[in-house]
One Martini backbone bead per residue (centre of mass of N, CA, C, O) as a GRO file, in nm:
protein
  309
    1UNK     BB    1  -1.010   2.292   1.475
    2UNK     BB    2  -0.727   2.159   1.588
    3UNK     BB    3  -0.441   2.171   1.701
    4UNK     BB    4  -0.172   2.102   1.751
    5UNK     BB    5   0.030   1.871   1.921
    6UNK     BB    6   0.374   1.921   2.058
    7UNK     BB    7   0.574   1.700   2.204
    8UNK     BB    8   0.792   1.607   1.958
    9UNK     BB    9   1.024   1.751   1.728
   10UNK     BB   10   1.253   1.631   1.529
   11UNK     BB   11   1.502   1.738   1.359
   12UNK     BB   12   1.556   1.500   1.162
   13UNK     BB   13   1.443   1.253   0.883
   14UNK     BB   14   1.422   0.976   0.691
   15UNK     BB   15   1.164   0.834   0.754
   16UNK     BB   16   0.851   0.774   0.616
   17UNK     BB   17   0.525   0.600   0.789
   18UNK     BB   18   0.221   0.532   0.631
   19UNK     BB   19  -0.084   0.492   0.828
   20UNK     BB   20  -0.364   0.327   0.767
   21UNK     BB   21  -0.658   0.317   0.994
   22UNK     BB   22  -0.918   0.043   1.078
   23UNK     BB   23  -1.032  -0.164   1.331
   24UNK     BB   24  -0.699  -0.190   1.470
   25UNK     BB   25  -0.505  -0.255   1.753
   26UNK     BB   26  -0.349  -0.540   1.780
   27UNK     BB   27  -0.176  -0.464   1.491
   28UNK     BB   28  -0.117  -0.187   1.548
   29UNK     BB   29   0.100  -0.261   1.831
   30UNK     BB   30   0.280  -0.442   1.630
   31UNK     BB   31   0.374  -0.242   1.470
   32UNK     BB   32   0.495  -0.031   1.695
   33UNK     BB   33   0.697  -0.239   1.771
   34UNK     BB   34   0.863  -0.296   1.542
   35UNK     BB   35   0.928  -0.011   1.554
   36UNK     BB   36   1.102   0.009   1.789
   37UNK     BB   37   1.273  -0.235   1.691
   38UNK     BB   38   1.465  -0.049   1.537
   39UNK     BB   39   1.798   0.000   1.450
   40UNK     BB   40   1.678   0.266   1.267
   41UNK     BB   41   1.544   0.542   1.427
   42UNK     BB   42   1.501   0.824   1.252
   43UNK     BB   43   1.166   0.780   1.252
   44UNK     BB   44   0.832   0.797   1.140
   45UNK     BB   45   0.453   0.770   1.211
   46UNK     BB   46   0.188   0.818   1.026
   47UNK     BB   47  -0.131   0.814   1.142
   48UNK     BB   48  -0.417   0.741   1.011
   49UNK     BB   49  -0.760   0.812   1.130
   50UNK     BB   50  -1.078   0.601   1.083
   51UNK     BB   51  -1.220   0.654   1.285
   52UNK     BB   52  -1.484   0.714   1.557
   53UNK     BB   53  -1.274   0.673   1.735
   54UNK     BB   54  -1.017   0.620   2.057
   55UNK     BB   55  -0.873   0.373   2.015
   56UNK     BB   56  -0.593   0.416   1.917
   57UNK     BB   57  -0.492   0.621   2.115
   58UNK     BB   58  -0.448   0.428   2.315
   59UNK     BB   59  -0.237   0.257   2.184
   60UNK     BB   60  -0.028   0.481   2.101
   61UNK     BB   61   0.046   0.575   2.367
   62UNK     BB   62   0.234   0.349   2.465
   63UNK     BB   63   0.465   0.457   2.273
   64UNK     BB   64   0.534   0.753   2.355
   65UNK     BB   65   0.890   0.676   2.385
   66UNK     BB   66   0.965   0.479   2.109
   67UNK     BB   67   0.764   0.647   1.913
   68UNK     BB   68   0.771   0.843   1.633
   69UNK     BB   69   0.444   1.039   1.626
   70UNK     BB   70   0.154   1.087   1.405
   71UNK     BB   71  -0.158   1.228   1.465
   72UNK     BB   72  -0.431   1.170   1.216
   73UNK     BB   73  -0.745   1.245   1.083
   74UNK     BB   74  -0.966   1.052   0.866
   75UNK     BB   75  -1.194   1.002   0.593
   76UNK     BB   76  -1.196   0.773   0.453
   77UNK     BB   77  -0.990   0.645   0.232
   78UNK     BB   78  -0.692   0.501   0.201
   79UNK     BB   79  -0.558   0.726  -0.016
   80UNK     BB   80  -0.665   0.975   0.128
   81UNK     BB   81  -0.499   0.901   0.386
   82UNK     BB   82  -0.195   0.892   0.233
   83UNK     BB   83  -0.206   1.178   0.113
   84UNK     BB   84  -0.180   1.320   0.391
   85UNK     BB   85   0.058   1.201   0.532
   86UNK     BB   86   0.250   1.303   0.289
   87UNK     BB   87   0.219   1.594   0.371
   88UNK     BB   88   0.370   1.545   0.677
   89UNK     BB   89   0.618   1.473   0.590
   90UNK     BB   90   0.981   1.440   0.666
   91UNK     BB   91   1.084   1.215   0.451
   92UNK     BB   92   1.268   1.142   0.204
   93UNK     BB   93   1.110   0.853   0.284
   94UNK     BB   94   0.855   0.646   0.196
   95UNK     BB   95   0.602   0.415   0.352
   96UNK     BB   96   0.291   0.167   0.360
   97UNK     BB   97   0.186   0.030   0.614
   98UNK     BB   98  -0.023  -0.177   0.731
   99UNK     BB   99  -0.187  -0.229   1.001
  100UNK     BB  100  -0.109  -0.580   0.959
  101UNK     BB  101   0.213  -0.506   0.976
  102UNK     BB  102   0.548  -0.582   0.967
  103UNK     BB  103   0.893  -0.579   1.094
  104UNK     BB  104   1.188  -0.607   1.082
  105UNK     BB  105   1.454  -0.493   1.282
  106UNK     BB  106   1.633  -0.397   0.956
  107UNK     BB  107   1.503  -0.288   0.742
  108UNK     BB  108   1.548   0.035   0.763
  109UNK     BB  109   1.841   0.020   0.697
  110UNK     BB  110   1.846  -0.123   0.448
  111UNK     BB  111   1.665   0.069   0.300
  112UNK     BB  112   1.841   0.347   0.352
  113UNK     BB  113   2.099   0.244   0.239
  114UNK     BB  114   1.969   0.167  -0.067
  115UNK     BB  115   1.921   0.507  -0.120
  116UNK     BB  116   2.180   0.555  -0.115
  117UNK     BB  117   2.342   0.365  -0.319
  118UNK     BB  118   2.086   0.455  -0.564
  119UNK     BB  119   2.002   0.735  -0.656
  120UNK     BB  120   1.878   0.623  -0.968
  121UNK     BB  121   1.639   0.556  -0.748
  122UNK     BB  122   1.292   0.623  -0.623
  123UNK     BB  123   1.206   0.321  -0.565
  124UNK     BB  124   1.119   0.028  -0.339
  125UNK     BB  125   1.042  -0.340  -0.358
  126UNK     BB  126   0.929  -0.600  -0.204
  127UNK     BB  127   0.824  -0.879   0.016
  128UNK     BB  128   0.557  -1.065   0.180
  129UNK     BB  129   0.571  -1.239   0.480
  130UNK     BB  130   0.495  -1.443   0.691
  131UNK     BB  131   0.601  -1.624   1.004
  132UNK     BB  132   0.728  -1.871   0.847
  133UNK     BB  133   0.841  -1.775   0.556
  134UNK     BB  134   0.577  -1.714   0.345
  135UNK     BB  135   0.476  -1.593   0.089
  136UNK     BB  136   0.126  -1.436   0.049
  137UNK     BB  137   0.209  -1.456  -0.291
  138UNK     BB  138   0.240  -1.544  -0.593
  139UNK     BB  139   0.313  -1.263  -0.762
  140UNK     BB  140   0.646  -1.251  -0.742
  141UNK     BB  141   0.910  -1.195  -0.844
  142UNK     BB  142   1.223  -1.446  -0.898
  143UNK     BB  143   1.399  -1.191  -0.866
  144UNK     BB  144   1.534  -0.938  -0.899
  145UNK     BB  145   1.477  -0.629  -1.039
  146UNK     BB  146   1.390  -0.446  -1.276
  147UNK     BB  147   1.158  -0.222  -1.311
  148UNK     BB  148   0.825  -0.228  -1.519
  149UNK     BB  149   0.534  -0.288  -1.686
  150UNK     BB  150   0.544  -0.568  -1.621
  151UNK     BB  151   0.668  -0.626  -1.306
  152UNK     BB  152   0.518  -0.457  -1.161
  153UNK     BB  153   0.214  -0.631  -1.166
  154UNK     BB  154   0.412  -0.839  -0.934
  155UNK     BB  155   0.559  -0.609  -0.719
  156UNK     BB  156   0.365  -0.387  -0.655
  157UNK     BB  157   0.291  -0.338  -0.276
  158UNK     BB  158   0.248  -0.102  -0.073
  159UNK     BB  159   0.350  -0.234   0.201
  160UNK     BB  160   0.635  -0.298   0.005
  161UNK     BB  161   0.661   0.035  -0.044
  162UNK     BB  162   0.912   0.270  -0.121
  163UNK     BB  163   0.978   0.647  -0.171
  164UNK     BB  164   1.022   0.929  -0.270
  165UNK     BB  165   0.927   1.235  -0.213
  166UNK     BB  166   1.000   1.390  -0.478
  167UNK     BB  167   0.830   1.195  -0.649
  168UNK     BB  168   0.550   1.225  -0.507
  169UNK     BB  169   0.554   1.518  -0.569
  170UNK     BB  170   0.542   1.507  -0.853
  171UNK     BB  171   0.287   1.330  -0.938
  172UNK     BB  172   0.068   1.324  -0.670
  173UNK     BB  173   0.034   1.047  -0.558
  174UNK     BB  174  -0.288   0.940  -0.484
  175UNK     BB  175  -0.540   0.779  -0.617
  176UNK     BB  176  -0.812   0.810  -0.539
  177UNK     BB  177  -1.023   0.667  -0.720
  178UNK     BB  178  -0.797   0.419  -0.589
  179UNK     BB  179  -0.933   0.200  -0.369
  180UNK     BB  180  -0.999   0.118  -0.043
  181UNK     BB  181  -1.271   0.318  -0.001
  182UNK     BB  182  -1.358   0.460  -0.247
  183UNK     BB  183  -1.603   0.654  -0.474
  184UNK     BB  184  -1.563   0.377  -0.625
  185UNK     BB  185  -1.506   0.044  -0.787
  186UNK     BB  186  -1.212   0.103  -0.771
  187UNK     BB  187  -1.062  -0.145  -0.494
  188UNK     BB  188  -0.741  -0.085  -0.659
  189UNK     BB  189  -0.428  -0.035  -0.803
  190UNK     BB  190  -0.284   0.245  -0.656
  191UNK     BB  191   0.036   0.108  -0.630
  192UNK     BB  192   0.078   0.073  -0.946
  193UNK     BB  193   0.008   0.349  -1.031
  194UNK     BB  194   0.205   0.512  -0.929
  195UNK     BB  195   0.462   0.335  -1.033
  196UNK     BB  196   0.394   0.416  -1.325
  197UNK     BB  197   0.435   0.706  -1.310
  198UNK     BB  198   0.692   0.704  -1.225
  199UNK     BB  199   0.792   0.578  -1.488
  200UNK     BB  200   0.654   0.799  -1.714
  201UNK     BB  201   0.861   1.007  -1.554
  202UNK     BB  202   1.148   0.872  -1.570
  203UNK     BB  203   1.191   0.689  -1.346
  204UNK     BB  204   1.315   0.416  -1.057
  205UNK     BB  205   1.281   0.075  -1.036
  206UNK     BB  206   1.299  -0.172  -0.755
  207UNK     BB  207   1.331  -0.521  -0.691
  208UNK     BB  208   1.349  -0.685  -0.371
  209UNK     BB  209   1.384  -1.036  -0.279
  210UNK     BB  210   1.528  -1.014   0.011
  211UNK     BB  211   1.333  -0.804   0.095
  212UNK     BB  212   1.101  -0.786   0.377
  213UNK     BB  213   0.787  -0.822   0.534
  214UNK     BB  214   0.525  -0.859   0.741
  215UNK     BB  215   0.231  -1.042   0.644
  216UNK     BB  216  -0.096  -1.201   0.651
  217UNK     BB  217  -0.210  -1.497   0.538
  218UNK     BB  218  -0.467  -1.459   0.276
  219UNK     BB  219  -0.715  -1.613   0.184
  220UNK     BB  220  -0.945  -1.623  -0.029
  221UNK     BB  221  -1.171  -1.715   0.118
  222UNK     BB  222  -1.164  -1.477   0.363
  223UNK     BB  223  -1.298  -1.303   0.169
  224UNK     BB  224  -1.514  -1.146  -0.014
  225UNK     BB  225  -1.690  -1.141  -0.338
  226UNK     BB  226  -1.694  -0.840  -0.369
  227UNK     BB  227  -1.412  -0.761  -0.305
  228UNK     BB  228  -1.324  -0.861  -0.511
  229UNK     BB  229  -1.458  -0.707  -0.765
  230UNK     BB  230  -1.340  -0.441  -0.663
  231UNK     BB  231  -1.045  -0.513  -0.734
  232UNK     BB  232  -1.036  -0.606  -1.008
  233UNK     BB  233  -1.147  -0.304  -1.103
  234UNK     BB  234  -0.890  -0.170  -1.037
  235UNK     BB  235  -0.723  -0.351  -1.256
  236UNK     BB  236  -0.869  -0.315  -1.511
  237UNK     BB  237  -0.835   0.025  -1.473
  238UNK     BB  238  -0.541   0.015  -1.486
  239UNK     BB  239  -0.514  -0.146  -1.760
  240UNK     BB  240  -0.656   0.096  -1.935
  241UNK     BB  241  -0.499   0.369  -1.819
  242UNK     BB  242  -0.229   0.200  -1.886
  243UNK     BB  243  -0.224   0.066  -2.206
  244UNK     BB  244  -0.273  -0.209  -2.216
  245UNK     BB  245  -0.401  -0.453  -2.366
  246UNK     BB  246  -0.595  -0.741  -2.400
  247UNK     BB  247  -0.442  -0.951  -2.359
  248UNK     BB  248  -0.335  -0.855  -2.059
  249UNK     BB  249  -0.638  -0.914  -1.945
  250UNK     BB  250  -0.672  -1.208  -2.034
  251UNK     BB  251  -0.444  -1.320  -1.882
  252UNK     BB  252  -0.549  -1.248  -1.579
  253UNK     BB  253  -0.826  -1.374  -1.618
  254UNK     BB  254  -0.709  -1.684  -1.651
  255UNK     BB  255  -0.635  -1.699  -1.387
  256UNK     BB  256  -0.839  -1.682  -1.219
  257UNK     BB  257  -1.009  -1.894  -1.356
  258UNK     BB  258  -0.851  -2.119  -1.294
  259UNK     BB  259  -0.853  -2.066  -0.949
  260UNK     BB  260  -1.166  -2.139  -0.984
  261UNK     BB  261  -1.154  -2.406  -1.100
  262UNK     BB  262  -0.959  -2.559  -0.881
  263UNK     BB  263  -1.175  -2.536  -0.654
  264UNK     BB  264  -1.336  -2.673  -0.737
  265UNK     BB  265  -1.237  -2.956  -0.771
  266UNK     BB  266  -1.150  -2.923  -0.454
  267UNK     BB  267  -1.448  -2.811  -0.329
  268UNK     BB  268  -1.458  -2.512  -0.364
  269UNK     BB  269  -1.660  -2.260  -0.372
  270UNK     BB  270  -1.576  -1.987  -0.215
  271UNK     BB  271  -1.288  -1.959  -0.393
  272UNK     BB  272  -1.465  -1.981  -0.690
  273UNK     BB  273  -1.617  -1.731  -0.653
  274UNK     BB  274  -1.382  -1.514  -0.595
  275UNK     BB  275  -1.233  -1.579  -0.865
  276UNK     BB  276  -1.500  -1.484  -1.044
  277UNK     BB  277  -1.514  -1.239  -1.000
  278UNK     BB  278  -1.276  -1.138  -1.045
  279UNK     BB  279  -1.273  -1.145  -1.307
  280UNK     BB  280  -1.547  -1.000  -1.389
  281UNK     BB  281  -1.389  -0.719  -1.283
  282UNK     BB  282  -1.176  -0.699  -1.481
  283UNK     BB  283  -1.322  -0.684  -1.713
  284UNK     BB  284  -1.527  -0.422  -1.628
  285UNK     BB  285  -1.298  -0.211  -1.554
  286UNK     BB  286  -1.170  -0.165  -1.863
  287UNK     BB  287  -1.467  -0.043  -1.905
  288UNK     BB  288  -1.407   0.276  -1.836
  289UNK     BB  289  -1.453   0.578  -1.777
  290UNK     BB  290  -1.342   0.836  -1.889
  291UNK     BB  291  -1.276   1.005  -1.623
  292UNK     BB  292  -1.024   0.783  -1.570
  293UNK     BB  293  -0.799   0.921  -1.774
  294UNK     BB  294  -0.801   1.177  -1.608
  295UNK     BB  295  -0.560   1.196  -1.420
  296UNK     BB  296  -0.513   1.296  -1.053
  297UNK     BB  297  -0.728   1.305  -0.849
  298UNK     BB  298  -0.805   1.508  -0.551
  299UNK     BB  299  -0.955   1.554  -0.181
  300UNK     BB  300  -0.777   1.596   0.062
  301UNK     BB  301  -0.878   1.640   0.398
  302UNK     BB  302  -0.842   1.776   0.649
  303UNK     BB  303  -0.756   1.772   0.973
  304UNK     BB  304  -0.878   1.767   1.277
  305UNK     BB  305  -0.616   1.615   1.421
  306UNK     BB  306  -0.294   1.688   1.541
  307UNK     BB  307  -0.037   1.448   1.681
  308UNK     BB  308   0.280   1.488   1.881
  309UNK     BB  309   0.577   1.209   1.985
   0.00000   0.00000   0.00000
């Protein structure tokens, strides 16, 4: 393993952003561009990269006069590569974006005042635009609002959600056993799991309708019909993982039925395949094995390489 390659480290460090990266450059250059733009400087970006090559490495190279980063390989599995990231951070807040999402200009700023201002409370979610400035999911609440059991599950998105590192610290991370990429068949709903323990742990959550990130609108039909299912089955283990009853199971699988129905209507059979996954996902994720009641597994390999900008 190579040691770390030191080239400025900031001397103190109030947000820290992890970025899990693969197959993607002109998306992450774009997100590193709006890191430079911000008004708030403090900050630094975290890469974890799971490329099989030094894509990235040219990419994020164009920045280091820009912006402060820290650059490490890791094996697939997006919990995985976050749970590193979070290893790594100096920021006393962290936040999670994707890689081909963006920021406003004054975001951080806003995040940093808002967590300064709130002392009791732990987490902070916001909703997700993109550039014409249309939410990307019909999912978000319609106000501001204190998170509990019931709007967590349509407030936060990992990519707009910022969290206290000490929060982080107590609760254990991301549950690698699921999201994109795990070695399991429940690919989602990571980031409502994390949200749920800060919230079991006695902390607090608000979800901030004013405030958003920048992410690219996808169409269900653009996404595959396995990749619903494995979503869905994310969705259905978190509401059995804390104890939703079946009703609220029966509730989200009839919202996907409806839009799996809807799409038939308008004559889209593979947005209608999409959604009737995504029920499937659903129903069978509910029922999961006892392995997933215990704890918050983790496997966080260490890093190959660490590079500091």
């Amino acid at each position: 393993m190579n040691e770390p390659q030191v080239a400025c480290i900031p001397e103190s460090i109030s947000v820290s952003l992890v970025v899990a990266t693969v197959g993607r450059t002109q998306e992450l250059d774009r997100l590193l561009a709006s890191m430079a733009s911000q008004t708030f400087k403090n900050v630094e970006v975290i890469i974890v990269d799971q490329n099989g090559d030094d894509r990235v490495k040219r990419t994020i190279e164009r920045w280091k006069h820009g912006v402060r980063y820290v650059h490490v390989r890791s094996p697939r599995g997006l919990s995985r590569a976050r749970n590193l990231g979070i290893t790594l951070a100096s920021g006393c807040v962290i936040g999670f974006p994707d890689d081909d999402c963006w920021y406003p200009d004054d975001l951080l700023l806003q995040v940093k005042d808002w967590f300064d201002r709130q002392p009791a409370y732990d987490f902070l979610c916001c909703t997700a635009q993109d550039e014409s400035g249309r939410e990307v999911a019909s999912r978000w609440p319609g106000r501001s609002r204190v998170i509990d059991r019931d709007s967590v599950l349509r407030a936060c998105a990992s990519a707009s959600l910022f969290i206290r590192k000490a929060a982080l610290d107590h609760i254990g991370g991301f549950d690698e056993r699921m999201g994109l990429g795990a070695a399991t068949p429940f690919q989602s709903a990571e980031d409502s799991d994390l949200a749920l323990r800060c919230l079991h742990s006695g902390r607090k959550g608000w979800f901030e309708k004013q405030l958003h990130v920048y992410h690219p609108h996808k169409a269900a039909e653009g996404a595959a019909s396995s990749r619903a299912f494995g979503y869905g089955m994310g969705f259905g283990c978190l509401l059995r993982m804390h104890g939703y009853p079946p009703r609220t199971l029966l509730y989200h699988v009839a919202r996907a039925l409806g839009g799996a129905s809807k799409s038939l209507l308008l004559a889209d059979p593979g947005k209608a395949h999409f959604y009737w996954n995504s029920a499937a996902g659903r129903l069978k994720g509910y029922r999961i094995p006892k392995m997933m009641l215990h704890g918050n597994q983790s496997d966080s390999q260490k890093a190959e390489t660490c590079e500091y900008s």
